[in-house]
Structures are given as C-alpha cells and as structure tokens.
N, C-alpha and C positions, 0 to 999 in steps of 0.2 A: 504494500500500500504506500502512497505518497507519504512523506512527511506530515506532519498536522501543523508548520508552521510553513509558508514560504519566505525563502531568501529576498533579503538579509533579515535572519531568526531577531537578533539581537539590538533592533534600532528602539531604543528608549523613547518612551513619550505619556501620555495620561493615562489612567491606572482604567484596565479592561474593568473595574467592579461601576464606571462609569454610567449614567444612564446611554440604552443601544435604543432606544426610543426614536430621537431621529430619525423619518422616514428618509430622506437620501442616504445616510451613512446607509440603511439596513439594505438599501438597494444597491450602492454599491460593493458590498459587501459579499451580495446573493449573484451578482452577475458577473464578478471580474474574481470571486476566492480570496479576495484580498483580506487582510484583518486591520482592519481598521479602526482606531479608537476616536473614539466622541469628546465633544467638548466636556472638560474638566464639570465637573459637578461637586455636591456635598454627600456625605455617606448616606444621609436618610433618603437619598435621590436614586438610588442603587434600582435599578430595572429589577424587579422578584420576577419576571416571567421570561426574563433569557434566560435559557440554559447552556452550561459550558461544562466539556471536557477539560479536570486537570493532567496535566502531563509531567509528571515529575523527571526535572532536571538533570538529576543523579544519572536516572535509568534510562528516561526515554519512552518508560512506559506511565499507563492512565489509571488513577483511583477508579475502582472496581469493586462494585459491593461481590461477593464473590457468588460466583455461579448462578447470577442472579437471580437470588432467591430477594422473596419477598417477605420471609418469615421474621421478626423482631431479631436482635438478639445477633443475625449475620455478619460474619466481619468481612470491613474491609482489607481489600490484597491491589495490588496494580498485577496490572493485564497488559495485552498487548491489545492496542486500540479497534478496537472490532464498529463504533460507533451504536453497539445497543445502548438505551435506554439506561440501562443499570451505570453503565460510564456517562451518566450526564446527571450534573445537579446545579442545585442556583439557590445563590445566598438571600435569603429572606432573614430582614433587619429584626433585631430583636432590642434596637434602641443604642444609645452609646458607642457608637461604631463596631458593634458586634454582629455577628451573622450566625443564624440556624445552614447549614447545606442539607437542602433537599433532596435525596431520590429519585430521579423523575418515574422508575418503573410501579416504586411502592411508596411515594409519596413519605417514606421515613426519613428521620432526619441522622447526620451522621453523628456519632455518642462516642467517648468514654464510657466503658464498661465497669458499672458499678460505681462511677464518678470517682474513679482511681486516682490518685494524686502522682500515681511510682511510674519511673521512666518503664515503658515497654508493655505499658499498660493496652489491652486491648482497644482497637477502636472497633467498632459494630455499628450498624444503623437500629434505631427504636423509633416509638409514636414520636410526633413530637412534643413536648412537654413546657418547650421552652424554659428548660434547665441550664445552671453554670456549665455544666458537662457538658451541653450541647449547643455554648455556646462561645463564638470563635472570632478573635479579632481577627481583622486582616489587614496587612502591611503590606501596599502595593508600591514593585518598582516597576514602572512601564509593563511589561506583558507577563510579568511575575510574581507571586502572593506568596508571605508566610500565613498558616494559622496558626495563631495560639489559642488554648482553651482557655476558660475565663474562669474557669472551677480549679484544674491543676497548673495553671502557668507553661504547661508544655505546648511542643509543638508537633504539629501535625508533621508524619515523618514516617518514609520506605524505611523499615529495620532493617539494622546492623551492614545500611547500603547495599541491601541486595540490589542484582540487576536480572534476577530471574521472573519470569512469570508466576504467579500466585504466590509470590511472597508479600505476606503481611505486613500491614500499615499499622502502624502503634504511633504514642508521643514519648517526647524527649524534650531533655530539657535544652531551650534555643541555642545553637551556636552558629548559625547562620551555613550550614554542609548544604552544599547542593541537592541532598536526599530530603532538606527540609524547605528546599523551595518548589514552587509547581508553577507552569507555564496555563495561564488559560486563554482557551479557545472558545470562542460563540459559538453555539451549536443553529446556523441561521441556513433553511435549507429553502428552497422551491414551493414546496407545498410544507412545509414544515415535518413531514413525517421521519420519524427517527430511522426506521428498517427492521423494530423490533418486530418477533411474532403478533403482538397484539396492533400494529400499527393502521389505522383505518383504511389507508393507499394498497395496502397491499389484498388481492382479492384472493381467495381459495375456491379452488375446483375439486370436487368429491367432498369425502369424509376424514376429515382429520380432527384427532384427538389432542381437543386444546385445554385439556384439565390442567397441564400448567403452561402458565402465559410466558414462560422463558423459553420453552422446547415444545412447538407443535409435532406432531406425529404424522403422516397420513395415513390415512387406513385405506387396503384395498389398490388397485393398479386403477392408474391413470389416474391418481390423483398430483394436481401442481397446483401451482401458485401464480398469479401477475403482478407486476406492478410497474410504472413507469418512474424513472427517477431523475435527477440531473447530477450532474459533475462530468468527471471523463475516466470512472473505474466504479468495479461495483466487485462485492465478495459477500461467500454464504459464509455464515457459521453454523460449523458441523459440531454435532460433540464425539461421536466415532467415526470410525469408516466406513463409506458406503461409496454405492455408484452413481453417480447423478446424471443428469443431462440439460442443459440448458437452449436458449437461442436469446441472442441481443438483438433488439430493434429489427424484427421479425426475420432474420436471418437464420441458418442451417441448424440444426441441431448440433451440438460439441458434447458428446461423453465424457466425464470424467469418470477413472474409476476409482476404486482405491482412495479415496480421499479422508480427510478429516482437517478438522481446525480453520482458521480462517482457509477458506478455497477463492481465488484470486479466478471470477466470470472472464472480468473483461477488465482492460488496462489501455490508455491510449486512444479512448476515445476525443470527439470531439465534443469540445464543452457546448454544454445545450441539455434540451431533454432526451432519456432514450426511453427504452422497453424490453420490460422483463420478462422470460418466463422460465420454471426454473422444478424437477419436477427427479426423481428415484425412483430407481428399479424397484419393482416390486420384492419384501422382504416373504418368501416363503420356500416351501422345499426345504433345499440343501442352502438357499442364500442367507447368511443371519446378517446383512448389513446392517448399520444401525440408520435408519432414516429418520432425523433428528433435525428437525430443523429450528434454529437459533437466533434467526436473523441474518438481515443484510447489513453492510458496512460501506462503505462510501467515501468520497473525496472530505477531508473536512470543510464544512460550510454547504455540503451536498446532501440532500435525502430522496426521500419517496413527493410525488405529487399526486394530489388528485388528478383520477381516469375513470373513465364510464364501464363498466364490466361490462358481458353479454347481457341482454335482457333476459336471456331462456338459458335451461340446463337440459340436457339431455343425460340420462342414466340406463346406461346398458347394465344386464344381470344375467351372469352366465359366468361359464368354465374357461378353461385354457387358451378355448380358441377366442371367446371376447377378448381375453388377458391380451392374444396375442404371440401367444407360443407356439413354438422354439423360437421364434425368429429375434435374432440379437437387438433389432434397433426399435423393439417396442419399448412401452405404448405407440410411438408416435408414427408407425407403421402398421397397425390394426386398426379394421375395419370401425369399431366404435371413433376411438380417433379420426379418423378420416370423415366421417360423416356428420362430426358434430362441427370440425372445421371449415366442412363446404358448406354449412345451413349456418357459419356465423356465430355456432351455440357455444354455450360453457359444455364440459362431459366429463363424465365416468365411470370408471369402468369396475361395477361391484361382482368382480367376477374373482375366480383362485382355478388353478391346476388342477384338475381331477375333480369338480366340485360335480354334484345331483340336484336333482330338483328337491326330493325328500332326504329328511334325517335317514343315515343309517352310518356308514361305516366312510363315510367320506362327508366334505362341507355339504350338506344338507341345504340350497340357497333358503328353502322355504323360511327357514327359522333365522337362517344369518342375514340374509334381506336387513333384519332390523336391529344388526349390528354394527357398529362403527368400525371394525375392520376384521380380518378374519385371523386376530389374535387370538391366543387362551386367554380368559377372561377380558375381553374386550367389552364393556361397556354398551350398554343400548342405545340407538341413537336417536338424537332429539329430532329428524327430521329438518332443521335450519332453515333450508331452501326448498324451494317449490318446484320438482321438476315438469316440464313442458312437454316431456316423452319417457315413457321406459318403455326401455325393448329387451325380452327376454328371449332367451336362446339357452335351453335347457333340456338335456333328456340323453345327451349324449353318453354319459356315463352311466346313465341309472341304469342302462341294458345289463352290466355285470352286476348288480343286485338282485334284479328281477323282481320287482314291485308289480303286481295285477293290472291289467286295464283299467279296471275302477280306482286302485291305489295313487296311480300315476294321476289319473284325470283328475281327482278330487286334490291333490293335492294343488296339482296346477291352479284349479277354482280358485285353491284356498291363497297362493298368490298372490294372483288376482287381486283379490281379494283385500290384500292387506296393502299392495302398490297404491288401489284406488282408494283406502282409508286416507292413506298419508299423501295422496297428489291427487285430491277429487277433481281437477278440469284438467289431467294432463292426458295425453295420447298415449295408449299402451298396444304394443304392438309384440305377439309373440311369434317369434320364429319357429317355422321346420326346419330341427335342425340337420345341418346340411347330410348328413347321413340318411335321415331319411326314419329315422328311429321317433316312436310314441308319435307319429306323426297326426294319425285317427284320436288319438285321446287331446291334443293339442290342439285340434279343431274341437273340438265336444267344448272344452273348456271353456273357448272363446265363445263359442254358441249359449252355454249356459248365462254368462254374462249379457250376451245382446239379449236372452230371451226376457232375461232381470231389468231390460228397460238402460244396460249401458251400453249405447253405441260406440262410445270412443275406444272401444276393443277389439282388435282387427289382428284378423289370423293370418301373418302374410309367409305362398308358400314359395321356397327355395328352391323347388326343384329344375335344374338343368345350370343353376346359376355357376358352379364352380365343377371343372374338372379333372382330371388325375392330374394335370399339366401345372395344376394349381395348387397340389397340395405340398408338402415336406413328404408326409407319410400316408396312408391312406386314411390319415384323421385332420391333420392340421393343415390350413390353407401355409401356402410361401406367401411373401410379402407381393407379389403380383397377385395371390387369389384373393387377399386383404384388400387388394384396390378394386377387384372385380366386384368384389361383394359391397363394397362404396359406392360403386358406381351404379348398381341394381337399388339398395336398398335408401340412399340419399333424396331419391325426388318421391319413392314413397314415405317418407317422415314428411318431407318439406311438403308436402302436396298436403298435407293434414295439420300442420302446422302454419301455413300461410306464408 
C-alpha cells in the first residue's frame, strides 16, 4: 500500500487537531490526496466528527483496537494500516484541552485499564464515561501528537518500541521516543465510506453471515460483494487463506489463490472513481479455505462511495452443476452466473456438490433452502432480500437414494412451497434436470401449485438443450455447455420478468 503520508512527510505547520470544517480545504483534500491543515483555531474548536488514522512514528505502523473486536475491555496493539474502521478514531473534547478518542467501529473510547497509574499499564477501549483515565491531553507539532493521560500523567506509547505487528500499546512515563509520538491522518474519503464489512457502499450478493460486523462470511457459491471507491489502489483483508477472484472497473476476472492478510486488488490506478467486485471459491469438499472477509483498504484520504445496486436478485437452488463444477473458473462461468449478468440482476447460487432435493444422506436442499450457508451448524436465515426469480434444478442426485414418485413430488411441492412463503411476487421457475431424471414428478409439482391458484410457477423443460459435446463427464456441463444453457434459459427469466 502507499505510504499514509505524501512527500515531503515532515513540513511543519498548524496542528491537524484543527477545525477540517472548511469546505474548500475538505475539497481539496478529497481530490488532489493532499493533507492539508486549516487555519489555526482554539482547542474547544477541534472538529469531533473527523476521523483520523494514528500512525506511530517509531514503527510506521496504526493504533488498532485489536482484531477488531467490539467487546469493552479490548486492547489496543498497532497494525499494519488496512484503513478498517477499528484504525480510525476522533478526539471529542472533554473541556481543558483534553480529548476522549473515539472508536469509530464500537463507538468506545480508548482507556487505561483499571485507571492504572504504573508505566506499561494496559490500554483497552471501554463505554465512554468520561473519566481521568480516558482522558488525554494532546500536544500538537504540525502533523504530530503526544497523548498524555490526565488520570496517570503517562503517555500514550508502542511498548518496549516494538516494530512488529500486534504489538501492544500501553503508557509510559513522557520522554519525548519517537514510539510516543503519532503522525495523524484525516480519514476524508468520496463518499465517506471506511471499506469496513459493515460499511453502507459496499453491496452483498447471496447469503453471508454477518453475526460479526468485523468478518462477514459468505454462505453458499456465488456469493460476492460491490462496491465503487476512489483513490488509485484498493486491498481485501483476509484473516486466513483462501482463493479469491476479483474484476476492477468491470474488467477480466484475476484469481488469487492462496492468499491471506492484507491482499493488494489493484495498484496504479488512475485517480478518480473505480469499481469493485470481489467474490471466493466456494469453501466445501476437500477445500477448507477460510472465506473471511475483513474489509477493504485504500489510498489514504480514499474510501467507498455511494452506487445504485441491481434493483432485482435472482436465486438459483440446486447441486454441482448450479455450483458450476468441475470447471476451474467458477462461479463466474456457470450458467446461474451468466444469466443473472445478461438480465442486469444481482444472483446466487444456493447450490453445494452432490446436494438432493430431500433430506437423506447428502445436503437435503428442501431443508437447507432456509439456511445461511451449507455449514454444520449454520444459522437460519433471515430472508434480507427479496428475490425477483428462483430457479430450481434439482433431482439429479436423489436417483442414488431412490425416494418414490410421491416422495420426490411432494417434496418438491413442499419447496415450492416455502421459496413462495419467503418471495411471494417472485418468478419461480423449476428445471428438468438436464439428465432427464424425476422429470414427470417435476411437472406434477409445478401443476399442483398452478392448480392452488399460483401462476408464477413454471415448469420449464430442458430437453435437447445440452449435449455430450457439452459436458466434462456424462453429468457436468464444460464451460461452453454453461453458456448454452445461458443462452436457452436467459430470455425465458427475462420474458417473465420484464
């Protein structure tokens, strides 16, 4: 990533705790990167709603509530500069030239632990209380701050000068070491958005599990992400390894494999707005990659902007072949994919490997349907979004079970059934699957439904659409039978969709 400061670092002038208020400085601040300081003000004058990255001196690296946790009690460590949320805070006056630092993820302020007086004493973030212990003079030289606490007389300070990543931030008592000074940055972006998981800019497609707002999850294949940002570099934060794939400003797909930690998208662009999409191999089988996603990161002075999503989602439910397997360069070479990008739509693809219609000895969709992804113990899902289509494609595998003709039909009904509970005006559209398998109970199903007075239930058949030419094996389309079946099944959605 760039620097957080542009040459020349070191030119001295009015102290960044400054009102940034001025609407020309803020402008050009947001269009040329530049860091700019404002005219001199008084302390009670201090802007409480910018937010700034500190950057300590010593290291190089940024105060960091660690792992961005939101829970009381967390300590602070410096990081290497990723630009989430948890690396941003802003000094709210608590009278006498003192400041609270704020949180921006958990709104906590940052603390002495247990209002310790002894050098080396924890710092952590708590409510705020506006306590001596959480509160902090600051002694500004041009683009550099000490804190001192106002409860122990120490100062805010990297221990024992480490230059590592997650080493801990404690006080000390002043001596002016470079580990106890911090360089600050305005965090002043386009749309203002940080890059964090929670961050409004940034759109989700499928089902991801966002029970914690530092590391979304996705559930399920084909599930990504958009969002549009400015500067001239963009990076994911990973917390393990996995495979990703991305495209900037609607260009090619780029694989990463093997990755973890800050992963560096795009570099070298040209300053302006671009476009994100950004999206992991499905985590099942033999793959344990960990798809963990942590946020984006950015040029400093660069974030997320507001963009308009698709109006509609499309939600395919089915096995390996929705998934898109064997073939290497899915999702984004499966026919769900393909179909939802020529209709303009959001999609995804609540499909797994070897998956059935019914519960038995393999993923059951009937019941996982109303799953957030196809972990052990995965979570029910709230339904969020409102899909515009589901199209099922299911039946393929249940022939090694051997479920009855009534078994299979009814199940289907029951489906049905529960897609139309949770998307009552979307288009649901069930495939023969291309095999050619529970074909007659597949139509029954759909028949049951029209006869119930739902027409938006349409049995559409596949027969002739893909053949030998098209497949991998005598089961799986190639990445050519994925386009055939795109190009058959795209103007039947759109035709019912408008």
């Amino acid at each position: 990533m760039p620097p957080l400061f542009s040459s020349p670092r070191r030119t001295r002038g009015p102290s960044r705790l400054r009102t940034w208020a001025t609407s020309a400085i803020a402008t050009v601040v947001a269009m040329a990167g530049l860091v700019v300081a404002a005219p001199a003000a008084s302390a009670d004058e201090v802007d409480a709603n910018t937010w700034f990255t500190l950057r300590n001196v010593h290291s190089g690296l940024v105060l960091d509530v660690d792992t961005g946790s939101t829970e009381p009690g967390a300590g602070l460590v410096q990081s290497d500069h990723t630009g989430a949320a948890h690396q941003q805070f802003r000094f709210l006056p608590s009278g006498s030239g003192a400041y609270r630092l704020q949180a921006r993820h958990s709104d906590q302020v940052v603390d002495v632990a247990r209002g310790s007086a002894e050098d080396g004493a924890d710092i952590v973030q708590w409510p705020d209380r506006d306590n001596a212990n959480q509160r902090w003079s600051a002694t500004v030289d041009g683009d550099r701050v000490t804190l001192v606490n106002e409860g122990s007389g120490k100062a805010l300070e990297v221990w024992a000068r480490s230059t590592e990543p997650a080493a801990r931030v404690s006080q000390y008592t002043p001596n002016g070491g470079a580990n106890q000074q911090w360089d600050l940055v305005p965090v002043i972006a386009g749309g203002g958005g940080d890059g964090s998981p929670t961050d409004p800019a940034i759109h989700y497609f499928g089902r991801w599990d966002t029970r914690d707002s530092g590391a979304y999850v996705p559930g399920w294949a084909g599930a990504y992400l958009e969002t549009s940002f400015t500067g001239t570099s963009v990076a994911a934060n990973q917390r393990g390894t996995i495979d990703l794939y991305y495209s900037v400003d609607g260009g090619p797909y780029t694989w990463l494999r093997d990755v973890s930690g800050t992963v560096t998208l795009a570099d070298g662009l040209a300053d302006g707005e671009h476009t994100l999409r950004l999206g992991y191999r499905e985590v099942a089988g033999s793959y344990t990659g960990d798809a963990v996603f942590r946020g984006l990161a950015f040029d400093p002075g660069a974030g997320t902007v507001a963009s308009t999503p698709p109006d509609r989602v499309i939600e395919f439910v089915g096995d390996s072949i929705t998934v898109g397997q064997p073939n290497g360069n899915r999702p984004f070479t499966s026919y769900p994919w393909l179909v939802g990008e020529r209709l303009g739509a959001g999609h995804t693809q609540i499909a797994q490997g070897g998956a059935c219609l019914l519960p038995s000895d393999c993923y059951g969709m009937l019941d996982w349907f109303l799953r957030t992804s196809s972990a052990d113990g995965s979570p029910a899902w709230d339904f969020r979004y409102d899909a515009a289509a589901v199209v099922i494609n299911l039946g393929t595998n249940d022939i090694g079970r051997r479920p009855t003709s009534e078994e299979f039909r009814d199940g289907y009904v029951e489906l049905i059934a529960r897609a139309r509970a949770e998307y009552p005006t979307a288009e649901i559209f069930a495939l023969r699957t291309f095999r050619g398998r529970y074909t007659t109970e597949t139509e029954e199903a759909v028949r049951i439904h029209n006869d119930r007075g739902d027409g938006g239930v349409r049995f559409v058949d596949t027969t002739g659409w893909i053949g030998d030419e098209h497949l991998v094996d005598s089961v799986h389309p190639n990445e050519a039978g994925h386009r055939v079946i795109a190009d058959r099944l795209t103007p039947i959605i759109g035709g019912q969709l408008g």
